[in-house]
C-alpha beads as a LAMMPS data file, in Angstrom:
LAMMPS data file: protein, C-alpha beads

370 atoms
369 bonds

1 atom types
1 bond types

-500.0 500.0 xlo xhi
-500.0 500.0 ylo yhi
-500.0 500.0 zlo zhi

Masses

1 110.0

Atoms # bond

1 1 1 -284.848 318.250 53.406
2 1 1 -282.215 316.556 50.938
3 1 1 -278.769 317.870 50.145
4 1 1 -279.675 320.078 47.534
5 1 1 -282.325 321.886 49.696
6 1 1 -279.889 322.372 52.311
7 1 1 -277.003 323.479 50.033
8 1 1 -279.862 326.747 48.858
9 1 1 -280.619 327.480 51.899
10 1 1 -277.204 328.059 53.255
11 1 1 -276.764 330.125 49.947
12 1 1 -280.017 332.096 50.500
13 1 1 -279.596 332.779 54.364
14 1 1 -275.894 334.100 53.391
15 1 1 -276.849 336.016 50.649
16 1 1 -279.205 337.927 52.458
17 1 1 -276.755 338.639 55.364
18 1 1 -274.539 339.957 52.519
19 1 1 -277.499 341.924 51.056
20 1 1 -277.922 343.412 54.839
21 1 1 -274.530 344.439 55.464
22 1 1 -273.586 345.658 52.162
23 1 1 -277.122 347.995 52.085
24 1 1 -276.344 349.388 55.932
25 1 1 -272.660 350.218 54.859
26 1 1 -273.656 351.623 51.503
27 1 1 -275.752 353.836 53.376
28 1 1 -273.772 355.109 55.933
29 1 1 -270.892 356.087 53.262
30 1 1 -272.751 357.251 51.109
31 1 1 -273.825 360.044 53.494
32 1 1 -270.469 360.211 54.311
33 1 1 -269.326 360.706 51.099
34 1 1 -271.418 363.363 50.230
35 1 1 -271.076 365.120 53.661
36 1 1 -267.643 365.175 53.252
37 1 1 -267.067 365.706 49.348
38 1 1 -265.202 362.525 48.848
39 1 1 -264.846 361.006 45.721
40 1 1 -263.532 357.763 47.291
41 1 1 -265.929 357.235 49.876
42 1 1 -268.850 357.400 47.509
43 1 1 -267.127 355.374 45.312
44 1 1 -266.523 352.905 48.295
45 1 1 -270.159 353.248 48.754
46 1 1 -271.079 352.431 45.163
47 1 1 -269.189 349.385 45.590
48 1 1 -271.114 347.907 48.618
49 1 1 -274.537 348.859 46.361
50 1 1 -272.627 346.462 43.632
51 1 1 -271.887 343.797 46.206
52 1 1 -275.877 344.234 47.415
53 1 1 -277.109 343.520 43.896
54 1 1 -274.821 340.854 43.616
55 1 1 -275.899 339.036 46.036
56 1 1 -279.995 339.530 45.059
57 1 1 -278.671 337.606 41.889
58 1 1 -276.763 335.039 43.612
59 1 1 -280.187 334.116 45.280
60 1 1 -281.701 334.082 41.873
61 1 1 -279.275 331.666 40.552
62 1 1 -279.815 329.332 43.893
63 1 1 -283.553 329.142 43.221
64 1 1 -283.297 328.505 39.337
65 1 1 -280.078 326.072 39.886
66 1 1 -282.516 324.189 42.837
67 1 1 -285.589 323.398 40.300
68 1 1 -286.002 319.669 39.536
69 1 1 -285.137 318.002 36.439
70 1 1 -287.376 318.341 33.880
71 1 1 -287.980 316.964 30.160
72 1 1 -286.142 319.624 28.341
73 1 1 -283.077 319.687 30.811
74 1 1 -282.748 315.958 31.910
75 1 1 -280.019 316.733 34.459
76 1 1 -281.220 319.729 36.009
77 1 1 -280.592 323.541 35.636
78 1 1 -277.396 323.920 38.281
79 1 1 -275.339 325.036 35.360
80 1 1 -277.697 328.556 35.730
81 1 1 -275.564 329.354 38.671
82 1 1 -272.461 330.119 36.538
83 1 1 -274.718 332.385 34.200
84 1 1 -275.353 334.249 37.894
85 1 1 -272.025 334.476 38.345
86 1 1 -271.247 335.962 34.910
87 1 1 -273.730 338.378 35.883
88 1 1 -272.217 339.444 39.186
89 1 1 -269.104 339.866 36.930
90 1 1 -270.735 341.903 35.457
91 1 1 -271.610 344.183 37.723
92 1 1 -268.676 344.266 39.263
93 1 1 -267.057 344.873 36.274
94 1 1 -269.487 347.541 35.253
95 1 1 -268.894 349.362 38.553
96 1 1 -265.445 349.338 38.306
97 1 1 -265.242 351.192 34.947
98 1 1 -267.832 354.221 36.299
99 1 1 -266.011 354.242 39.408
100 1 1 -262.416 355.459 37.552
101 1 1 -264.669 357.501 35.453
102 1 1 -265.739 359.313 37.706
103 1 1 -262.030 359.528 39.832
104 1 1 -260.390 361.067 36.561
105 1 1 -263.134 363.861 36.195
106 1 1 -262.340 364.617 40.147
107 1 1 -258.499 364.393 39.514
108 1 1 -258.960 366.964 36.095
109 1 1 -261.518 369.228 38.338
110 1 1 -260.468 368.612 42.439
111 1 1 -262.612 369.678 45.105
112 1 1 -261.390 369.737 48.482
113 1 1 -263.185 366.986 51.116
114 1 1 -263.732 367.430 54.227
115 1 1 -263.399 364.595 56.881
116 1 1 -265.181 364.710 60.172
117 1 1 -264.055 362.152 63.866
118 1 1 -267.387 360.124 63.113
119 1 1 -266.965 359.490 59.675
120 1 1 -263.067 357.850 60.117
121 1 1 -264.550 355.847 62.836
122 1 1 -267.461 354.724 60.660
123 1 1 -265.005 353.410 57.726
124 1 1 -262.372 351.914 60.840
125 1 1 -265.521 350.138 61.361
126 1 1 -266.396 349.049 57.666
127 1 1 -263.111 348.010 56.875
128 1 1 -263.836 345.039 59.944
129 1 1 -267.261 344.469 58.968
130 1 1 -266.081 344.085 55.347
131 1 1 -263.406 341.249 56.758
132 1 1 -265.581 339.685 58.880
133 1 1 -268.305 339.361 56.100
134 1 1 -266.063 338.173 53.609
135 1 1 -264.265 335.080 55.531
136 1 1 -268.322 334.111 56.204
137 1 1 -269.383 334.039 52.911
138 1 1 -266.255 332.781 51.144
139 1 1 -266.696 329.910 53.688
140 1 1 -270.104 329.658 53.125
141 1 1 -268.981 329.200 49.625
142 1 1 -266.582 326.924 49.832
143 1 1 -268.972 324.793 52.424
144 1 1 -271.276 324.492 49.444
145 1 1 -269.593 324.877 46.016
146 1 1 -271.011 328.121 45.127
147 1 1 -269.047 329.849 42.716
148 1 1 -271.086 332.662 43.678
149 1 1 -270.303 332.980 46.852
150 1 1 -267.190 332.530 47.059
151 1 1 -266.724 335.167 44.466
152 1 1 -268.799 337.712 46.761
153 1 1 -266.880 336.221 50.055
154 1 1 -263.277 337.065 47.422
155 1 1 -264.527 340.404 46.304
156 1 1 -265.999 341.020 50.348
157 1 1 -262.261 340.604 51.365
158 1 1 -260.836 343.186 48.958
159 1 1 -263.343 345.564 49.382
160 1 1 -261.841 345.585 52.826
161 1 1 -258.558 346.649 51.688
162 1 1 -260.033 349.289 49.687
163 1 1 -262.169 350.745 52.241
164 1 1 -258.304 350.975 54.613
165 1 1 -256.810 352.523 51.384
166 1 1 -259.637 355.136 51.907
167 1 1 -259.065 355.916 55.640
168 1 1 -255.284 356.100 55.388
169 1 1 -256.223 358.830 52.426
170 1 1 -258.383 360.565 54.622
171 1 1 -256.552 360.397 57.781
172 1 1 -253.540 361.898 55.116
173 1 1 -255.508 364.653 54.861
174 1 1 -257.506 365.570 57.815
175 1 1 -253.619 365.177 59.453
176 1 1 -251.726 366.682 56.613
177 1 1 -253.344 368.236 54.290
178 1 1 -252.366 366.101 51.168
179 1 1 -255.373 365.541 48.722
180 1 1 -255.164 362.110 47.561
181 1 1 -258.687 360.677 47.352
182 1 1 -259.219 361.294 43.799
183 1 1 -256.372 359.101 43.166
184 1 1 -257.616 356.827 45.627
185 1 1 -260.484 356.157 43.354
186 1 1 -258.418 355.330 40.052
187 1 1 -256.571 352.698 42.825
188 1 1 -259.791 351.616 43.781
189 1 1 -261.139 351.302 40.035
190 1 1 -258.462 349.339 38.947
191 1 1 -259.188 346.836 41.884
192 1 1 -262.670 346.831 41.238
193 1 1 -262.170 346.103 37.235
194 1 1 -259.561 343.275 38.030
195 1 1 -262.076 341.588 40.657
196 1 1 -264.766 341.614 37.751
197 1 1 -262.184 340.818 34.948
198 1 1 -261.175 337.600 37.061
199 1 1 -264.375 336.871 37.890
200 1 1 -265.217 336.969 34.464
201 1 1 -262.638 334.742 33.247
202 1 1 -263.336 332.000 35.958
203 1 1 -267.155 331.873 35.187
204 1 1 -266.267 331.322 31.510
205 1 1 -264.044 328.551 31.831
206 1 1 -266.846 326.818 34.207
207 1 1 -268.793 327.527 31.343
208 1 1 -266.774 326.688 28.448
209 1 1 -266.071 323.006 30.778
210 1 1 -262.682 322.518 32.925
211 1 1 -260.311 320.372 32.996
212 1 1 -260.922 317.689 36.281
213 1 1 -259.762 318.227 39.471
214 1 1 -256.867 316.563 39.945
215 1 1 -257.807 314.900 43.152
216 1 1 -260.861 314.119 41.927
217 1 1 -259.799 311.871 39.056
218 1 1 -257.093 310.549 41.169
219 1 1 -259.909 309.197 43.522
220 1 1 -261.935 307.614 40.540
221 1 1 -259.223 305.975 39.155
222 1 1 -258.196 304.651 42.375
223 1 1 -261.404 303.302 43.011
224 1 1 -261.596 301.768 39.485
225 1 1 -258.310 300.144 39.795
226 1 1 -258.593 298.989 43.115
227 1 1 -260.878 296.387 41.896
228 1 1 -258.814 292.829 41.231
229 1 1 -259.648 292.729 37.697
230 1 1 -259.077 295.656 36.588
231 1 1 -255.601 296.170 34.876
232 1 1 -256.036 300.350 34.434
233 1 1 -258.960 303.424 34.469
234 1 1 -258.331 305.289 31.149
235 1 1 -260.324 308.211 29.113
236 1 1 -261.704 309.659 32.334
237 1 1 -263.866 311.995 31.381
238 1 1 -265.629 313.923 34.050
239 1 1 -268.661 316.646 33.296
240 1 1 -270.132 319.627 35.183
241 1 1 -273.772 320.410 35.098
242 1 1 -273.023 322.684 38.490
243 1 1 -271.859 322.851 41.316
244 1 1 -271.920 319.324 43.545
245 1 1 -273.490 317.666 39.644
246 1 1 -271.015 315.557 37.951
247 1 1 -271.155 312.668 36.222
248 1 1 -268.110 310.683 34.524
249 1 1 -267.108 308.046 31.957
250 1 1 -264.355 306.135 31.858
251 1 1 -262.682 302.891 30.340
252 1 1 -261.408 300.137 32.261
253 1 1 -258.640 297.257 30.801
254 1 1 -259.600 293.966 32.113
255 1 1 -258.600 290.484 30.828
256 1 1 -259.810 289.126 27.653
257 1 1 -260.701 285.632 29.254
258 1 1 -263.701 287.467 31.367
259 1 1 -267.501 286.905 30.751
260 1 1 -270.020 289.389 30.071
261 1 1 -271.911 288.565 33.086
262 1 1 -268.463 289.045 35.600
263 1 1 -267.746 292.494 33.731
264 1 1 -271.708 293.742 34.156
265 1 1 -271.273 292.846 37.998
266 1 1 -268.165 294.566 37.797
267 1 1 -269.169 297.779 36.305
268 1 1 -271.983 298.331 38.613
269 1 1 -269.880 297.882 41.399
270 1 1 -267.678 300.510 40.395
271 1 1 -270.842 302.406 39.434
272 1 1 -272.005 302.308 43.233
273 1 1 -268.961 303.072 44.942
274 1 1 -267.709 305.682 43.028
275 1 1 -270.954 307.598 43.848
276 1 1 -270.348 306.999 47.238
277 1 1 -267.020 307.825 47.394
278 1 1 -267.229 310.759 45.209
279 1 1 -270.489 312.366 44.329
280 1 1 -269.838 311.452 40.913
281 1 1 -271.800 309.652 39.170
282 1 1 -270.484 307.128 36.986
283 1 1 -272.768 307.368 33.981
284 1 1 -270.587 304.429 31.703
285 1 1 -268.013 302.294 32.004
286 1 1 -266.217 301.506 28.580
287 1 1 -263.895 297.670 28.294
288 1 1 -260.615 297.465 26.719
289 1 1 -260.002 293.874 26.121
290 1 1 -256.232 292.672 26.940
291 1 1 -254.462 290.056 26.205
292 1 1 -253.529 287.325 28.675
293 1 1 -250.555 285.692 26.856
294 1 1 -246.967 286.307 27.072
295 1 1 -246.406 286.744 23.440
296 1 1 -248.967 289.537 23.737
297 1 1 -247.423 291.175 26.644
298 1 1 -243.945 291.699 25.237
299 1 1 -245.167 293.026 22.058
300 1 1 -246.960 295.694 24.558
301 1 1 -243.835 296.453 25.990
302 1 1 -241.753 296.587 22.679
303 1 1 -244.387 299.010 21.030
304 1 1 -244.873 301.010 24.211
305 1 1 -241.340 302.083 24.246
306 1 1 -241.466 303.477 20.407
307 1 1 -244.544 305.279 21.325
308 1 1 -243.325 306.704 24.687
309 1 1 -240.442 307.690 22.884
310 1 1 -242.045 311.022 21.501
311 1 1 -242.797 313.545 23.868
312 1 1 -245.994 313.987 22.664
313 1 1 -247.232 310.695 23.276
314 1 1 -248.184 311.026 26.859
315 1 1 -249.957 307.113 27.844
316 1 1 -250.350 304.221 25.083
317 1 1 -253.577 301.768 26.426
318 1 1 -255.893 300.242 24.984
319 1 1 -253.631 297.354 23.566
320 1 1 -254.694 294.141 21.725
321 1 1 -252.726 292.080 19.661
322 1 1 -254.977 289.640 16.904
323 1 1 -252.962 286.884 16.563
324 1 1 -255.558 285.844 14.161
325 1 1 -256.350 288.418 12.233
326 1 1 -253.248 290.049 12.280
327 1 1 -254.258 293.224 13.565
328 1 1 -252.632 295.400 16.477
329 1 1 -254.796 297.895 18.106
330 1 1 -253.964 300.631 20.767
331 1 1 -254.888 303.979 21.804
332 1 1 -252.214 306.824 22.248
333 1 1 -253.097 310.293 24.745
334 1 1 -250.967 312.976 22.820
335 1 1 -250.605 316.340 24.297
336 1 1 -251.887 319.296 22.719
337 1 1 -248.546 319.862 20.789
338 1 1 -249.338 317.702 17.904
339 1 1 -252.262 317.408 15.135
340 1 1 -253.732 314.039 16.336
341 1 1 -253.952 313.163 12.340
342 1 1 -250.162 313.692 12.667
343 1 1 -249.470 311.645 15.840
344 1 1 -251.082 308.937 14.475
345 1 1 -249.105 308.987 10.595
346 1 1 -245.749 308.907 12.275
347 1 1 -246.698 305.981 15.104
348 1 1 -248.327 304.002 12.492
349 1 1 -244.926 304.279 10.295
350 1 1 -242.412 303.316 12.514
351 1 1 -244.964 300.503 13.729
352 1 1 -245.306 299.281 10.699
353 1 1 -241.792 299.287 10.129
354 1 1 -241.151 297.148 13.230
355 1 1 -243.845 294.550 12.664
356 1 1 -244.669 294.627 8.620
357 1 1 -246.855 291.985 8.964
358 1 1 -249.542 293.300 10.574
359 1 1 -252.090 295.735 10.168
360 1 1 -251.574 298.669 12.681
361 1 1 -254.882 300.576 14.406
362 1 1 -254.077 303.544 16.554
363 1 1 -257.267 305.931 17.903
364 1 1 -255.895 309.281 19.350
365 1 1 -257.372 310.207 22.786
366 1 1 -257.316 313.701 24.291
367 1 1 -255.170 314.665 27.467
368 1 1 -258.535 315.300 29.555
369 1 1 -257.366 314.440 32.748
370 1 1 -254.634 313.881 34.883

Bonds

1 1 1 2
2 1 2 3
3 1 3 4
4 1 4 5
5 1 5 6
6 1 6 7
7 1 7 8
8 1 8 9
9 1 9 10
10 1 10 11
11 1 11 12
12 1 12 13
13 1 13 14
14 1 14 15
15 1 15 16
16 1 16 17
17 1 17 18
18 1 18 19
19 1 19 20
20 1 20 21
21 1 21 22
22 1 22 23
23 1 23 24
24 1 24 25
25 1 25 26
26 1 26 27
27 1 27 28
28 1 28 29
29 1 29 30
30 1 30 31
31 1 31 32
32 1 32 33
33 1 33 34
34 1 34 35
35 1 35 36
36 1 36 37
37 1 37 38
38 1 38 39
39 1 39 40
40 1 40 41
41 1 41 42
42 1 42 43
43 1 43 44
44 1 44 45
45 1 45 46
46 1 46 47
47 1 47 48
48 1 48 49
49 1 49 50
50 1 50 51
51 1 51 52
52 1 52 53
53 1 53 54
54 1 54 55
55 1 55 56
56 1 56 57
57 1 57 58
58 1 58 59
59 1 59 60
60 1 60 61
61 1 61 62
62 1 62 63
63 1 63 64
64 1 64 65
65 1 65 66
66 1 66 67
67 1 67 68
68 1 68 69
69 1 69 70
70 1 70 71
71 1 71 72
72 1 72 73
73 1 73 74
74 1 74 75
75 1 75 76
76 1 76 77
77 1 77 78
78 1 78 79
79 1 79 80
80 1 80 81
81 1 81 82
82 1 82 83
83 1 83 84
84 1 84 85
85 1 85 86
86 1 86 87
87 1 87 88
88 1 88 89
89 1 89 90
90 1 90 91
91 1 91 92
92 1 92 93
93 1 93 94
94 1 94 95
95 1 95 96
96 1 96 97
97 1 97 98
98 1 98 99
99 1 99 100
100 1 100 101
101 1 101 102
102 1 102 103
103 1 103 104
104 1 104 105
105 1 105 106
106 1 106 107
107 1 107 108
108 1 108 109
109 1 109 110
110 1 110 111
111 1 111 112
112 1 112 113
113 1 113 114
114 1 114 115
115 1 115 116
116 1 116 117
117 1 117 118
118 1 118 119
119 1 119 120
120 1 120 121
121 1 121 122
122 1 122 123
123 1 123 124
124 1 124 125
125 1 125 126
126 1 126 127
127 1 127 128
128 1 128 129
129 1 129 130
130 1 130 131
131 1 131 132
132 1 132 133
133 1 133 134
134 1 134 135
135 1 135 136
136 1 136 137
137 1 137 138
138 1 138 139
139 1 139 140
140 1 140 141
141 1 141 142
142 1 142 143
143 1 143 144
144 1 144 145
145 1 145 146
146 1 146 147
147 1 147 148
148 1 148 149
149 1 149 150
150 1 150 151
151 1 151 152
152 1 152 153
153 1 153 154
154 1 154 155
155 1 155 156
156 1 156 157
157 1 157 158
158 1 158 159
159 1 159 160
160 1 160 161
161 1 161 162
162 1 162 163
163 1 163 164
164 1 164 165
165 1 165 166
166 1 166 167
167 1 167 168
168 1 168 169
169 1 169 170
170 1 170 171
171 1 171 172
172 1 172 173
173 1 173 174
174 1 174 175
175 1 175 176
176 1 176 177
177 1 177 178
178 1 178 179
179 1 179 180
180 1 180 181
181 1 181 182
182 1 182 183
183 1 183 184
184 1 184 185
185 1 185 186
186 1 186 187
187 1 187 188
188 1 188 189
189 1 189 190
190 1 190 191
191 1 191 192
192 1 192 193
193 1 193 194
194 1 194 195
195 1 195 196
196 1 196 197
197 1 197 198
198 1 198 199
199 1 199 200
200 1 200 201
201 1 201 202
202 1 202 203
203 1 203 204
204 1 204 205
205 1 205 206
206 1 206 207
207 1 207 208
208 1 208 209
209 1 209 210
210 1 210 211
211 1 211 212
212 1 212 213
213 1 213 214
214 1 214 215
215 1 215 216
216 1 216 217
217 1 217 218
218 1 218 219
219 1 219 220
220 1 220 221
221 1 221 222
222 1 222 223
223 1 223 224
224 1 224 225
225 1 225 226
226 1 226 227
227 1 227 228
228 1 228 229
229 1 229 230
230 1 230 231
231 1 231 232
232 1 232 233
233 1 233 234
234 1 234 235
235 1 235 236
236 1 236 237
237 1 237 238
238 1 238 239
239 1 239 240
240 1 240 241
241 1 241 242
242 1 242 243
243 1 243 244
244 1 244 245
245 1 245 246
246 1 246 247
247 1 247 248
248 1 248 249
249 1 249 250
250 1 250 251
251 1 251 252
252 1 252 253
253 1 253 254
254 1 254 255
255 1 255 256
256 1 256 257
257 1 257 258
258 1 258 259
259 1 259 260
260 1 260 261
261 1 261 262
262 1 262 263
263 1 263 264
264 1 264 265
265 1 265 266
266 1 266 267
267 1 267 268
268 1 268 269
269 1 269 270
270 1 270 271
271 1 271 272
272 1 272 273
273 1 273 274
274 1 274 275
275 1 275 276
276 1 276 277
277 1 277 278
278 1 278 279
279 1 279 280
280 1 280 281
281 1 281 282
282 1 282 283
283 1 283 284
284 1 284 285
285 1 285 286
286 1 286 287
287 1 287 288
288 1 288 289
289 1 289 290
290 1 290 291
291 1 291 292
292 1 292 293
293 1 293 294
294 1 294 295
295 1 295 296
296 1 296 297
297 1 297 298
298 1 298 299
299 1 299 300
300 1 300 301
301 1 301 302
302 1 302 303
303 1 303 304
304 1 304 305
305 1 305 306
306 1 306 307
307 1 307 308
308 1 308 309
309 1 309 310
310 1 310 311
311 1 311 312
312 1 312 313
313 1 313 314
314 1 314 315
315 1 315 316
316 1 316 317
317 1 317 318
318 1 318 319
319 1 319 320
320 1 320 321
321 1 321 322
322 1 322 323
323 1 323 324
324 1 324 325
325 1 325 326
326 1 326 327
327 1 327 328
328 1 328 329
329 1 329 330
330 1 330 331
331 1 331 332
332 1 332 333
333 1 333 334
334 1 334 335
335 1 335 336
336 1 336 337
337 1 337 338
338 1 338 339
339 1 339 340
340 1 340 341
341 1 341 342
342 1 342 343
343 1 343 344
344 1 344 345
345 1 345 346
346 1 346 347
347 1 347 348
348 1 348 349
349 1 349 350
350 1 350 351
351 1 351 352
352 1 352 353
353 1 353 354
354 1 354 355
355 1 355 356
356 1 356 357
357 1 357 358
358 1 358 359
359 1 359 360
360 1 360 361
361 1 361 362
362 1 362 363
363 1 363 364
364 1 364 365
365 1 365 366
366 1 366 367
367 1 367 368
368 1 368 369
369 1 369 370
């Protein structure tokens, strides 16, 4: 069984643990709920049918993300787990809105509930189910990069605080009278929307492609520059196809006296360890050429410091200085405060101005990564 088999089981097997739970406690308050007349309960109940159906998808999205490769989608289908996950939004979202629905009719037309000994006990004890449940899945999750999961494990955890929000409101009334469970549910509809809304909004930004994690790059660059030659690891740029499937690019500086044959061994090596190291693999390695002369060198430093002098200009690499041809090349990572077209006319002025007898060659890069 390779990593990938393992990483669907351990979603499957929790998934249906979650499906288990959520079914038995949607059950029990549902009866409870309608025993007792309590919009909040039955709400509470609803919510545990949501989490159910949530997870049923969630095992969908583990079997589609698991199939192999194929000609049509080269490098796999684990980006189908997000579209799960937008899906479980969904739900969540949609169950949310109904829910407060539903609590504003009750609050316009009350009814008075009716709370018996076994049904406080029986959401004392869903309240620590819903805990215990939550830390195993968000672990779960976390253990094997589901988004999914850890989503359900996140939303687990607050349905816990919900279902104590609901047996302080009924022990408020059995002990005192005060009819607050229609209000309840509005609390608990709000809670249930902002779960899906964040849920939502995380999903799409997976989708929409993330900036790298910061510790992540860090690592790859360290690797890359760890090597001898190697003189920096720019234009890092690191894609998702899913969780635990990412591959990278990135550009390395190395001396313009090396041979094609010392850079191919080079690249490879970085190719194998980075995989190792990582999990990412390192799908090209781009060569800035650099200058080994002194000349060179100080004009690097001279031109840095005018670049680096705008806030905008966040790293200048890249650097070559023709002697020959008269040319100086260099790229510049601007932050998103500037129009690159605009970075670039200013630099190339006051460049130009500085050396006015060469021919000036700036390419504008894209703050991707840290």
């Amino acid at each position: 069984m390779n990593e990938q088999q393992k990483r669907e089981k351990i979603i499957v097997q929790t998934s249906v643990i979650g499906i288990a739970v959520n079914l038995m406690l949607a059950a029990f308050k549902a009866v409870i709920g309608l025993l007792s007349n309590s919009i909040a309960v039955v709400l509470d109940a609803v919510n545990n049918l949501s989490d159910a159906l949530s997870s049923i998808i969630t095992i969908i999205g583990a079997k589609v993300a698991g199939k192999k490769p194929d000609k049509d989608h080269p490098l796999g289908h684990g980006r189908s787990e997000y579209l799960s996950a937008l899906i479980v939004a969904g739900i969540v979202m949609y169950a949310g809105i109904t829910s407060l629905i539903e609590s504003v009719k009750k609050i316009i037309h009350p009814q008075a509930a009716h709370y018996s000994k076994i049904a406080l006990v029986i959401i004392g004890v869903a309240v620590i189910t819903k805990i215990l449940l939550g830390r195993y899945v968000k672990s779960k999750g976390e253990q094997t990069g589901s988004g999914a999961l850890i989503a359900s494990g996140t939303d687990a955890l607050s349905d816990a605080a919900i279902s104590f929000g609901v047996l302080v409101t009924a022990l408020i009334y059995t002990y005192k009278g005060i009819s607050l469970e229609a209000y309840m549910g509005v609390i608990i509809s709000g809670l249930i929307m902002k779960a899906g809304y964040e849920m939502i909004s995380d999903t799409v930004s997976d989708i929409l492609g993330r900036r790298a994690d910061v510790e992540v790059s860090k690592r790859i660059k360290e690797i890359v520059t760890g090597e001898p030659a190697v003189l920096g690891a720019y234009d890092l740029f690191v894609h998702n196809y899913g969780p635990d499937r990412e591959y990278a690019s990135v550009h390395v500086e190395l001396p313009d006296n090396m041979t094609v044959d010392q850079v191919d061994l080079l690249t490879r090596r970085l190719t194998e360890k980075v995989y190792r190291e990582t999990g990412v693999v390192l799908t090209g390695v781009g060569v800035y050429s650099r200058n080994t002369d002194v000349k060179a060198e100080n004009m690097r430093a001279a031109i840095e410091e005018i670049v680096l002098a705008h806030k905008w200009a966040l790293q200048m690499h890249g650097f070559y200085f023709d002697e020959e041809r008269k040319i100086i090349r260099f790229d510049v990572v601007m932050s998103f405060d500037i129009p690159h077209s605009e970075g670039i006319r200013i630099l190339s002025g006051e460049i130009r101005a500085a050396y006015p007898d060469y021919k000036v060659r700036i390419v504008a890069d894209i703050d991707i990564t840290d």
